[in-house]
C-alpha positions, 0 to 999 in steps of 0.5 A: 500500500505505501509503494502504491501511494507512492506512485500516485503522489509521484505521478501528481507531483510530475502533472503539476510540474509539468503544467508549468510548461509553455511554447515561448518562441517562436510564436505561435507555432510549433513546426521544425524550421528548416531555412531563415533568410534575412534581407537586412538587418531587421526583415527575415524569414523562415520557412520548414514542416506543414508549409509554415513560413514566418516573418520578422521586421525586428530582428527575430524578436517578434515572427509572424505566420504567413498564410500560404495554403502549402501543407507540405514541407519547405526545406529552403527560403532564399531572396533576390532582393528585399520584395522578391523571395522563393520557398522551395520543398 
């Protein structure tokens, strides 16, 4: 009965340290990013898994999704200048 308690105690303890946890960065996705390119010092992108593609204008402080209607996987990103950019998977 005590290991038995144990393992219940043990198991709640590892449910309220793991609520602790939460997806910081980059928002607000979670897919594995293959390429970034960045055409000054402040614009970038990204591109990787489920046709995710983000955008910064600060950095890589803040990124924003850009919808796309790709479900499949980019692999590269690459820009000829600051307006003209290819994502290729």
């Amino acid at each position: 009965m005590k290991k038995l308690a144990s393992l219940i105690f043990a198991l709640f303890l590892m449910n309220a340290t793991m609520a602790q946890w939460f997806w910081q960065n980059p928002l607000p996705q979670c897919n594995f990013l293959t390429s970034i390119k960045f055409t000054d010092a402040n614009t970038g992108y990204t591109v990787g898994d489920g046709g995710t593609i983000l955008k910064t204008t600060n950095g890589g402080t803040n990124w924003v999704a850009l919808l796309n209607g790709i479900s499949n996987g980019l692999k590269s990103v690459y820009f000829t200048n600051a307006n003209k950019g290819y994502a290729v998977g």
